[in-house]
Structure formats: structure tokens, C-alpha cells
C-alpha positions as CSV (number, residue, x, y, z in Angstrom):
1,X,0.0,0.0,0.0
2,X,3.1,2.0,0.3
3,X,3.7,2.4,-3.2
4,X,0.0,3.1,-4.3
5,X,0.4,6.3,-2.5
6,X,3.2,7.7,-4.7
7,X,6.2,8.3,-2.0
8,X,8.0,10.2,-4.9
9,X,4.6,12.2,-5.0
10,X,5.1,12.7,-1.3
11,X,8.4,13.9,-1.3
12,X,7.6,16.5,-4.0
13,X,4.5,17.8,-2.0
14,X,7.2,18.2,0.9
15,X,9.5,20.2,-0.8
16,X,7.1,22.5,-2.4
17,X,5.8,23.1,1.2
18,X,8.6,23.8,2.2
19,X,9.6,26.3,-0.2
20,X,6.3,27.9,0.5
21,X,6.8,28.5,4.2
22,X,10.5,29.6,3.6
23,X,9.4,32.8,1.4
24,X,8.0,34.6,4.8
25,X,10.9,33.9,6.6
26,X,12.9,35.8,3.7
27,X,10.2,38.4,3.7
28,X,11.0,38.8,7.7
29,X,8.2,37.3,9.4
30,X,9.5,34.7,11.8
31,X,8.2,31.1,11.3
32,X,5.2,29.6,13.2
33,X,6.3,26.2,14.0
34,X,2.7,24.6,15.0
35,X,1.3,25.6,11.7
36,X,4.0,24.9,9.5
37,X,4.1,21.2,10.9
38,X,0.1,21.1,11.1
39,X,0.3,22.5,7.9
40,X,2.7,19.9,6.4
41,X,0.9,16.9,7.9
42,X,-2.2,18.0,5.8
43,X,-0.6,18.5,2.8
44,X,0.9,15.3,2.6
45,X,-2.3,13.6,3.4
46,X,-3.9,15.2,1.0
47,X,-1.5,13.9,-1.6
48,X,-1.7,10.7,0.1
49,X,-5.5,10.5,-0.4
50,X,-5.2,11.9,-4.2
51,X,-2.8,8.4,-5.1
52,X,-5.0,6.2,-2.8
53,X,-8.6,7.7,-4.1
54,X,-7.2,6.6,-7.3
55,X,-6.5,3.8,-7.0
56,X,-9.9,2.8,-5.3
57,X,-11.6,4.1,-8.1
58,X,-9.4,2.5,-10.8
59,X,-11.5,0.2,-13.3
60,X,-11.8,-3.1,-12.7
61,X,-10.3,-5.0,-15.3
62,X,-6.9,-3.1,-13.8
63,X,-4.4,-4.7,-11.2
64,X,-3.8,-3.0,-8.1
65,X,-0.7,-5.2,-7.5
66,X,0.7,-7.8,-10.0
67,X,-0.2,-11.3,-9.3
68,X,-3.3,-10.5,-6.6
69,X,-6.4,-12.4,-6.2
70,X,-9.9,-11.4,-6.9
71,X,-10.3,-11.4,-3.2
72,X,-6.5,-9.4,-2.4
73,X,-8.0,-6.9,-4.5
74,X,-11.6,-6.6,-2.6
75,X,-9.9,-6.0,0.7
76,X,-7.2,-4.1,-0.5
77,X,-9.3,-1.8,-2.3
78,X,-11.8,-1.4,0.9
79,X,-8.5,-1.0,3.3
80,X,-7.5,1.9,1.0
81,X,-10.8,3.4,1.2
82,X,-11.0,3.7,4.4
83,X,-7.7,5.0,5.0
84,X,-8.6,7.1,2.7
85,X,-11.9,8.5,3.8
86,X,-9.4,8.4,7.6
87,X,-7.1,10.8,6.0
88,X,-9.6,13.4,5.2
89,X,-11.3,13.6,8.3
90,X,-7.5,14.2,9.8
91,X,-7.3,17.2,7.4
92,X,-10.4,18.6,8.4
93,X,-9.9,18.0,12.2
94,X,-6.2,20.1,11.6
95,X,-8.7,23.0,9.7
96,X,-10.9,23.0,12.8
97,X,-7.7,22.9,15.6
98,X,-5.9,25.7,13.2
99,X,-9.2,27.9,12.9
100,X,-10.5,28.1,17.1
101,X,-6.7,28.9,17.2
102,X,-7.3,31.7,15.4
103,X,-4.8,30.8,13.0
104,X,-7.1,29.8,9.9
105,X,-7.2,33.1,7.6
106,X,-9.9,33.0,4.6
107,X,-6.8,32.6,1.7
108,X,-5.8,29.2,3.6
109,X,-9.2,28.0,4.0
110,X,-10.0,28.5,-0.1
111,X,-6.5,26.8,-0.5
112,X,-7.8,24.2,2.0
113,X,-11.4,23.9,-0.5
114,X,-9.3,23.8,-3.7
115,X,-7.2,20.8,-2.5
116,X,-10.2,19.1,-1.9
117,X,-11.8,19.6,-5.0
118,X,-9.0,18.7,-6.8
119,X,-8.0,15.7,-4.5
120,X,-11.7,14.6,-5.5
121,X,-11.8,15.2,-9.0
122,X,-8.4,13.8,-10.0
123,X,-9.5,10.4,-8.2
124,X,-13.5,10.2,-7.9
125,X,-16.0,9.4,-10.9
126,X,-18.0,10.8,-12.1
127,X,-15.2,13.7,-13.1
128,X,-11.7,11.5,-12.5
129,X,-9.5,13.7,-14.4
130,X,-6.7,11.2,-14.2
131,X,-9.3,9.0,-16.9
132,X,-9.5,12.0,-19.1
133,X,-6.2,13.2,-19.7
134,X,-6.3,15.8,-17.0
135,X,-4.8,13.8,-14.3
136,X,-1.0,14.7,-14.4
137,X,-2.3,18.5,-14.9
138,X,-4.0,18.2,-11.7
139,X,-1.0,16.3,-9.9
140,X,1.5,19.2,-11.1
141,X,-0.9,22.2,-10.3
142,X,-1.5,20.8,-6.5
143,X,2.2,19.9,-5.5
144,X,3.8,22.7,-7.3
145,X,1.2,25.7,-6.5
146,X,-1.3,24.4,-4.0
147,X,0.3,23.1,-1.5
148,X,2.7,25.7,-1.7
149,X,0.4,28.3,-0.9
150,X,-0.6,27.0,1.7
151,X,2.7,26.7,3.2
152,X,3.2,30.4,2.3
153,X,-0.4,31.6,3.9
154,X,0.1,29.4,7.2
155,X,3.3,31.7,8.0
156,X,2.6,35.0,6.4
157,X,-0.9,35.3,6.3
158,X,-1.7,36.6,2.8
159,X,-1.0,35.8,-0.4
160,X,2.5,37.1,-2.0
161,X,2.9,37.9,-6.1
162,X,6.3,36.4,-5.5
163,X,4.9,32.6,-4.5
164,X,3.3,33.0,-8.3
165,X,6.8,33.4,-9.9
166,X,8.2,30.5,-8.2
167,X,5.4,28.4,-8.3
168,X,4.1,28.7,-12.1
169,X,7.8,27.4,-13.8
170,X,7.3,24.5,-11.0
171,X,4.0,23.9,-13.0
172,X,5.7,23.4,-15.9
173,X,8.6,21.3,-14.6
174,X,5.8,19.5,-12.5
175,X,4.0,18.4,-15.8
176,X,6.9,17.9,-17.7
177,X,7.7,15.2,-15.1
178,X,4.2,13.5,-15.0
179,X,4.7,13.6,-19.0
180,X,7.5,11.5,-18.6
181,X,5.9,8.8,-16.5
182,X,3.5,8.7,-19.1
183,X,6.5,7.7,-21.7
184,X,7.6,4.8,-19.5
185,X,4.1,3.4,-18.7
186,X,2.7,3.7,-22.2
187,X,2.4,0.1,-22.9
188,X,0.7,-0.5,-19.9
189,X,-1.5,2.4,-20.4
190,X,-2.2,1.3,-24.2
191,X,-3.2,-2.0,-23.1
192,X,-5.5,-1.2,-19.9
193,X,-6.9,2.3,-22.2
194,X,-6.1,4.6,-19.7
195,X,-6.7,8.4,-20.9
196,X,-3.3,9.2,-19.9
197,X,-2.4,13.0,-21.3
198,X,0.3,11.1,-23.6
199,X,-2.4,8.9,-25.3
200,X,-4.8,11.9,-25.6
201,X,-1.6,13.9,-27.2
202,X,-0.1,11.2,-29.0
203,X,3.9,10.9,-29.2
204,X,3.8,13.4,-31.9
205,X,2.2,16.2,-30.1
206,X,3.5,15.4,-26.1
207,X,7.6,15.3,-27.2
208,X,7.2,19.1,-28.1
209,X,4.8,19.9,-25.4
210,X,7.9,18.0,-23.1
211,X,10.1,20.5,-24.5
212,X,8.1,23.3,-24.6
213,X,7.0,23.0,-20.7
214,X,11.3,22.8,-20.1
215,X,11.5,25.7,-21.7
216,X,8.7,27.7,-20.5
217,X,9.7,27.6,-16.9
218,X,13.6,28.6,-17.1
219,X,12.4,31.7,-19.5
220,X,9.9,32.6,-16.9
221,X,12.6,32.7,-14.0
222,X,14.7,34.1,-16.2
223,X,12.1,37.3,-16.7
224,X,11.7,37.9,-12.8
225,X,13.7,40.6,-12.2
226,X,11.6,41.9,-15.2
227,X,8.5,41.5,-12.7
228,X,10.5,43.2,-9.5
229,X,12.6,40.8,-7.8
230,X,16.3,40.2,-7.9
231,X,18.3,37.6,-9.5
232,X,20.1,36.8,-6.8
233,X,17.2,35.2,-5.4
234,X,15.8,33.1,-8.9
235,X,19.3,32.2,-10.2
236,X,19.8,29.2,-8.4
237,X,16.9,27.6,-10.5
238,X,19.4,27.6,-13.4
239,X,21.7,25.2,-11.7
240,X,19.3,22.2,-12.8
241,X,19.1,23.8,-16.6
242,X,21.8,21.3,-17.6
243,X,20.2,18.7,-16.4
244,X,16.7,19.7,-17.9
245,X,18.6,20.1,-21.4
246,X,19.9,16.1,-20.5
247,X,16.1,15.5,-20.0
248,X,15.0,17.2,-23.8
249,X,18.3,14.9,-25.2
250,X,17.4,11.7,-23.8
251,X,13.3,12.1,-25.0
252,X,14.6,13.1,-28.3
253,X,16.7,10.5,-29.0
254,X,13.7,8.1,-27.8
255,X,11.2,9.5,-30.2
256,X,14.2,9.3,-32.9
257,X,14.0,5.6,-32.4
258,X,16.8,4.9,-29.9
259,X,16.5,2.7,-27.4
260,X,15.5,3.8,-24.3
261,X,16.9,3.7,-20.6
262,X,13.9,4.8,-18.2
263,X,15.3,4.9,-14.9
264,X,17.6,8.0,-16.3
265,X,14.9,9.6,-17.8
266,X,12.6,9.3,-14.9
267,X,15.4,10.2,-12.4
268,X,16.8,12.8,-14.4
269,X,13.2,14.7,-14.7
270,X,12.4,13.4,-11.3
271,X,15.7,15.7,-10.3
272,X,15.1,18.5,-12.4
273,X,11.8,19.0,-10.5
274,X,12.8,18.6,-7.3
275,X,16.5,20.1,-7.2
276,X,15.0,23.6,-8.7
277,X,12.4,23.2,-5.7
278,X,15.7,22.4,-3.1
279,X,17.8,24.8,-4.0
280,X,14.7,28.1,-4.5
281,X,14.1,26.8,-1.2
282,X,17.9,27.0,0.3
283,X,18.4,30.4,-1.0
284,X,15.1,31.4,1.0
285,X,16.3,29.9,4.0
286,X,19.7,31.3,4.3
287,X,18.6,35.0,3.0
């Protein structure tokens, strides 16, 4: 059951939290540590619930784990459920503690409503987005700008222009990454019919979009100071831009026909991702 909630996932949503609550502290408000950890618990159950949900909901005719039994599946798939229903009433019993502390501003709570909604509609029919090539759009736009807002909101209060720059390249790198998963699990997906946002694209569209989302996020750190902030604090971003240029060679030579190696793709956009998050995030802390 590990695995079926996405550790990587988990880790990402971490980061990004991270980053979020780090901005204040640059900005000179000193950090809260009861909400930030309250904060962080909730976010990673969220994300938690999101893999689990969809899992519960996956069609039938798909495995949950290879070489399981009608009946392995039953319980597994009610055990999950219920850890997942668990999970949400955790997150909404940390809203309640945080709000008669006083603590719970309205920004948080509509950051609080929109990880629900999208937590629901990635995973729960009749909407689940992950069926109709939305799913990895969902996944990039809650770790990479969701959850860190509400990192951001637990310490500062109110929402900040400069979370947007950070957190709209992450986007990009975010998708870019779930893109890539798609490459690796597109026989699988092809054979089960999954409306993975790689089958809805096809190869021939999703390589450029690959490249395109790359792009789109170092040009957009590279026009902050353009926007009002110093490049002292955005430059570290770049230090992943070789890597990110490996990622664009390797999918490259894939769609030219060459064969491929997936655990240095994955890894190599799994690091792009989150080394641009580490190191935004280290220059926060020690400014």
C-alpha cells in the first residue's frame, strides 16, 4: 500500500511546502512552527488521499498489485478506502484545531477547499480527471502551486505575487515530469486504455509539449527581475538547466528511435523538478 500512495509524490508535495513557508521567513516574518508542521501533515495527506482515491476508483479490469487475487484486490481496495476517507477527516480535524486557534485566515481556507476539490476530482468518478487526460495537470498544479500556498499563507498570512513566480515554472517542470511517467508506462497504459495526457496527445504532439513545458519555466525565472525581484534570489533555478537540457536529449533520442533507458529519464526529470524546488528553497532559507 506503500507504493499506491506515490512516495515520490510525497516527497515533491514536501518540498514545495517547504519552499512555501520559507518565502515569509525571507520576507521577515518569523516562522510559526505549530502551523507549518500542522500544515505539512495536511498536505501530505492530501496527496496521500489523491494516489489512494485513485486507486480505489481505478476500473476493474486493472491490477492493483501484480499477481493479486480477486479477493486481495476486494480488501485491498476497501482498506485503502477507508484509509482514505481516515485521511480526510484528519485534514479537516487540523482546519478545525488551526481555525479556534485563530490561525485559519480565509486565503488558507479557499487553498484548504481547492485541495479538496481537486483531490476529489483527479480520483473520484463521475469527473476523475486522471481518466480523461487531465490527471498529471491536476498532480503538477496541487504539488507545485497548492500546497505551496498553503505553506506560504500558514506563516505570512496573505497571499504574495512572489509565491506565483516561483510556483508557475514549477508547473511546468511538474507536468513535464508527470509527462515523462507517461513515456515509460505507455504500454501498460495502451493495453489497460487509460486516458493518460500522452495517449490523448499522442507521441507526436506530447515530445514538443515535453520540450516546450522545459523551456517555458527557465524563460519565466529568467524574466523575474523583469517582474521586480532580484536575480540573486531566482538564479539558483538555473543550476538544474543542464540537467533539464539532458532531459530534452534523452526524449529526443527516444522519439528518434533509440532505445531507451527509463530509470535515467525518470530520475533525471524526477531531479530537475525537485533540485530547482531544493535549491529556490535553500536560498530562502539562508537569506
Amino acid at each position: 500500500m506503500l507504493r499506491l500512495s506515490r512516495p515520490l509524490n510525497l516527497l515533491l508535495a514536501a518540498l514545495t511546502y517547504i519552499l512555501g513557508a520559507s518565502v515569509p521567513a525571507y520576507l521577515g516574518m518569523p516562522i510559526q512552527t505549530l502551523p507549518f508542521v500542522l500544515g505539512l501533515v495536511s498536505v501530505l495527506l492530501a496527496q496521500a488521499s489523491m494516489a489512494l482515491f485513485g486507486e480505489v476508483f481505478r476500473p476493474h479490469n486493472e491490477p492493483l498489485i501484480e499477481g493479486e487475487t480477486p479477493q486481495q484486490k476486494e480488501t485491498l481496495r476497501s482498506n485503502m478506502l477507508y484509509i482514505s476517507v481516515g485521511m480526510i477527516a484528519t485534514i479537516a480535524s487540523i482546519i478545525f484545531i488551526i481555525y479556534i486557534n485563530h490561525a485559519l485566515v480565509l486565503s488558507s481556507f479557499i487553498f484548504y477547499l481547492s485541495s479538496f476539490i481537486l483531490v476529489f476530482a483527479y480520483a473520484i468518478p463521475p469527473i476523475r480527471l486522471v481518466d480523461l487526460g487531465f490527471g498529471e495537470l491536476t498532480l503538477a498544479a496541487h504539488i507545485a502551486y497548492v500546497v505551496p500556498t498553503i505553506g506560504f499563507l500558514f506563516q505570512a498570512g496573505e497571499n504574495h505575487r512572489l509565491l506565483f513566480v516561483l510556483a508557475t515554472p514549477l508547473i511546468a517542470l511538474g507536468l513535464a515530469y508527470f509527462l515523462i511517467l507517461n513515456f515509460v508506462s505507455f504500454q501498460s497504459d495502451q493495453k489497460y486504455q487509460r486516458g493518460t495526457l500522452l495517449r490523448r496527445l499522442t507521441w507526436e504532439h506530447a515530445v514538443p509539449l515535453h520540450h516546450s513545458l522545459i523551456a517555458f519555466a527557465y524563460v519565466m525565472y529568467a524574466l523575474a527581475p523583469m517582474l521586480g525581484f532580484s536575480f540573486n534570489l531566482i538564479w539558483p533555478a538555473f543550476l538544474t538547466l543542464p540537467f533539464a537540457v539532458f532531459q530534452i536529449i534523452q526524449l529526443r533520442a527516444i522519439a528518434n528511435g533509440n532505445p531507451p533507458n527509463w530509470k535515467l529519464l525518470t530520475s533525471t526529470a524526477l531531479a530537475v523538478f525537485g533540485l530547482t524546488t531544493y535549491f529556490l528553497t535553500l536560498t530562502f532559507w539562508l537569506r
